[in-house]
N, C-alpha and C positions, 0 to 999 in steps of 0.2 A: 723239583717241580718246575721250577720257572726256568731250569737249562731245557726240561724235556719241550716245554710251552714253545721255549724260543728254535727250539728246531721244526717242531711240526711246521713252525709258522713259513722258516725259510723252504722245506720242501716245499709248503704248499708255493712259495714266491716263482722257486724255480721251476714247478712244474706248468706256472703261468705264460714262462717269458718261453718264446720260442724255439728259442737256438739252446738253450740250455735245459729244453722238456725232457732230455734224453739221463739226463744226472740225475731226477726225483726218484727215488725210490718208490716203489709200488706193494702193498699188501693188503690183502682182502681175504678179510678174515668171515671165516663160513657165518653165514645168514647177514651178512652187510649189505646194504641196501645196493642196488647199482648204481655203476659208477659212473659219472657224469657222459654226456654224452659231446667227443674232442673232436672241435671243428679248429683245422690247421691251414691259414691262407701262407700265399707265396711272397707277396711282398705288401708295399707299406696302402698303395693306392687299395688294392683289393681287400687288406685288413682293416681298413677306414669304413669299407661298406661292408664287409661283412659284420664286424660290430654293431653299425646299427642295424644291422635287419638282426642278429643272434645274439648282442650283448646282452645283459641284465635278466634274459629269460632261467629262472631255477634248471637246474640239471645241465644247463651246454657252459661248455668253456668255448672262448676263442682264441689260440696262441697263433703268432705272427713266426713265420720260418725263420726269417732272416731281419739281420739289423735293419733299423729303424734308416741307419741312413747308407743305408747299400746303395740306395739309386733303383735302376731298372737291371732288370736282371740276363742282359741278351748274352752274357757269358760267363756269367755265374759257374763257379762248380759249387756243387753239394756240397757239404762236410758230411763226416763221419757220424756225427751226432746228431746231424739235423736228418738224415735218414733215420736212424734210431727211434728218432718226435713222430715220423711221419709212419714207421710202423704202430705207433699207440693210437693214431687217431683213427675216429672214422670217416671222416670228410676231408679231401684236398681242395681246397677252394685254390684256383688260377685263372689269371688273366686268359692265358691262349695265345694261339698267332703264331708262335714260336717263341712269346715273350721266354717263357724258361725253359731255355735251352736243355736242365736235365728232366726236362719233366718223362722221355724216354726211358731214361733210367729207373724213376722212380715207380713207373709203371710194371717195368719189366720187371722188377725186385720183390716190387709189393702187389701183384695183379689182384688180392679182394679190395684195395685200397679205391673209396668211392671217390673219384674225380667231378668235382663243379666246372666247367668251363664258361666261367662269366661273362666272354666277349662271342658266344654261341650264337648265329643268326644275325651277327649287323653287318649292316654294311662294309666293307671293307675297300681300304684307302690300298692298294699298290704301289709301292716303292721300287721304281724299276721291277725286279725279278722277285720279289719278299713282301708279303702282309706286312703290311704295319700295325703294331700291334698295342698303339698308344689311345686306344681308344677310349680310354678315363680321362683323358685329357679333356675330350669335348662333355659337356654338362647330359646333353642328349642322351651321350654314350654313358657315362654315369649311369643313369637312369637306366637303360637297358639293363648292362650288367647289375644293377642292386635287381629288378626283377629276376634276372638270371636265377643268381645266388639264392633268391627266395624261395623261387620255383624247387631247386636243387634240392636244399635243405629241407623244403615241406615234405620231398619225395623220398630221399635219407633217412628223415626224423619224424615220421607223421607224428609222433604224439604230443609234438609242437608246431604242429603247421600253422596250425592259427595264428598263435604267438607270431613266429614270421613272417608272414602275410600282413600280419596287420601291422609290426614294426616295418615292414619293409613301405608299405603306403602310407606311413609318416611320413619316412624318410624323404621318398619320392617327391613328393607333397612339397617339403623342403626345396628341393631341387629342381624342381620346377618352377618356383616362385623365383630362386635363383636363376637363371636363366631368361626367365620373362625381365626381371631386373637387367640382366645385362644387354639382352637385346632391346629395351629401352634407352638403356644409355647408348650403346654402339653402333643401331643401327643408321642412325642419321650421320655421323663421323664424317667427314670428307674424306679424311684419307685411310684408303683399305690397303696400301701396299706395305711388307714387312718382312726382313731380314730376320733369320732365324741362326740361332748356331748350331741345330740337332733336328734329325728330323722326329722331335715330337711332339709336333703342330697341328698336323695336318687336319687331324678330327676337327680341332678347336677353330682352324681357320675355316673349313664348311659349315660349322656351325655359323658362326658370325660373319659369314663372307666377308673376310679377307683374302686378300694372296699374299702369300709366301712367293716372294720373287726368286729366294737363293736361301740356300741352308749352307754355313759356311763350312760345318765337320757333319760329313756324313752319320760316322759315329763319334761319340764322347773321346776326347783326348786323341783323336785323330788327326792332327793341326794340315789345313790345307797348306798345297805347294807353295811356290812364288806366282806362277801361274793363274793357279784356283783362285788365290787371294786378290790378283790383278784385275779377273778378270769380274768379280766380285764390288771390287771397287769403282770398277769403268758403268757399272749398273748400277749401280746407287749414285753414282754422280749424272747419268743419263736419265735415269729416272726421278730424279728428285728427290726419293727415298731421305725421313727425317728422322728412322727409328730405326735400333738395331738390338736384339731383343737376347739379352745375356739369360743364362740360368742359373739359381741362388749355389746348384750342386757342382756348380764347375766354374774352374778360374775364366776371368773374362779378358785375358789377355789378346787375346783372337779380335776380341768385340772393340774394345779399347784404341786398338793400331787403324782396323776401319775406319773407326770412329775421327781418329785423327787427320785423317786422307782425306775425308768425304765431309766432313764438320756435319756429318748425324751424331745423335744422341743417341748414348748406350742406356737401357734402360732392363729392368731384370721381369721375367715373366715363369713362373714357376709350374713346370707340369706335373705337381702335385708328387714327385717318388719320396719323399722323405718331411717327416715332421713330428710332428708331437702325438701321443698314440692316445687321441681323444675324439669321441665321436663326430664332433662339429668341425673338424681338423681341415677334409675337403673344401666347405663349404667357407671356412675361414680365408684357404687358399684361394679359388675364385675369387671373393670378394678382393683381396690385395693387387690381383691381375686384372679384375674389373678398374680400378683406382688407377691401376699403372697405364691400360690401354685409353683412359680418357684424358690422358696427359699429353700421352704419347701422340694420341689419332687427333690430336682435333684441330 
């Protein structure tokens, strides 16, 4: 009895975690109630709010596709298995923009498959020729996408829309209080100019009007030239620039060498793609970057 206990218990484990939904075994035995209703986000920013607008309601699951600490997903491939999860469920909740790369695929494989596109209708930032697609990053954008998501899911799952709606206007709630807080503290700041090492600021710097004068790696692990890096440090020494703004998911050796040349200060600012898979996770994250930009700005 207690061997048969301890397996149900691990299917039910692995039918929770994401990447491993594709391993639980499935039976439904004639007159079983139905079976929960599987909302499956893309990454760690978008599985943070769709939680709180669908966690804890009876009947939905929420599984995350991908590891906890993949980062952003701009060239991600699928696995095998994580296709598998996403034929079981009924809802793909994603970012958008282009953030996942195979989201193509996934459409063309599984076309009843219902797609959320959380970043639907904002404004969007331009990166030379490319959306940018980091729009969780600003608190604003937050906001939009969790209505997104709520919208999506009420229209998906009516026979939870309330539930939705009305977790998702907590949340919101949250997050706006958030945001008022930070634009209290930042908006008086003197100094708004800010070195970046990735472009995924941009949201966050219109939000709080700052400028990003230079983003040193276009993309992640893409070290600039001699050049790039020259001509990077000829502007933080011209400009005065005191801050150079590292991220917790990637080595700051780039950030560091600047840092040397120009005697700014490296300091870390986190755009939220990985962390602890609890509903208050975002909003823990701003706060830490609130803390870091009143160090850093003033």
């Amino acid at each position: 009895m207690r061997t048969t206990i301890g397996m149900v218990l691990a299917a039910g484990m692995l039918a929770w975690a994401g990447g491993t939904e594709a391993g639980a075994a499935e039976t439904v035995a004639a007159g079983a109630p139905p079976r929960d209703f599987r909302i499956v986000t893309s990454f760690y920013p978008i599985y943070i709010h769709t939680l709180n607008v669908a966690g804890g309601i009876p009947g939905v699951t929420v599984a995350n596709l991908t590891e906890p600490i993949t980062g952003c997903l701009h060239d991600y491939q699928i696995k095998s298995g994580e296709m598998v999860a996403l034929s079981r469920a009924d809802v793909f909740v994603v970012n958008g923009l282009g953030m996942e790369a195979f989201l193509e695929r996934v459409v063309r494989q599984q076309p009843k498959l219902k797609v959320i596109e959380a970043s639907a209708g904002i404004a969007i930032i331009r990166d030379a020729t490319e959306d940018n697609p980091h729009v969780w990053v600003a608190v604003n954008g937050a906001i939009r996408q969790v209505e997104n998501i709520a919208a999506g899911l009420a229209a998906a799952d009516p026979a939870h829309a309330a539930r939705y709606r009305a977790n998702a206007a907590a949340y919101v709630a949250k997050l706006q209080a958030l945001s008022q807080r930070m634009h209290a503290a930042l908006d008086h700041l003197p100094r708004r100019d800010i070195i970046t090492m990735h472009e995924a600021f941009p949201y966050f710097a219109r939000e709080f009007d700052l400028r990003i004068m230079a983003v040193v790696e276009r993309e992640p692990g893409s070290e600039p030239n001699a050049g790039e890096l020259a001509d990077t440090i000829r502007l933080i020494r011209k400009a005065g620039i005191m801050a150079v703004f590292a991220e917790p998911q990637y080595p700051d050796k780039i950030a560091q060498a600047i840092a040397r040349e120009t005697n700014a200060v490296v300091y870390t600012l986190d755009p939220g793609v990985t962390g602890p898979p609890r509903p208050d996770a975002y909003l823990m994250i701003m706060e830490r970057n609130l803390d870091v930009l009143k160090q850093a700005l003033k």
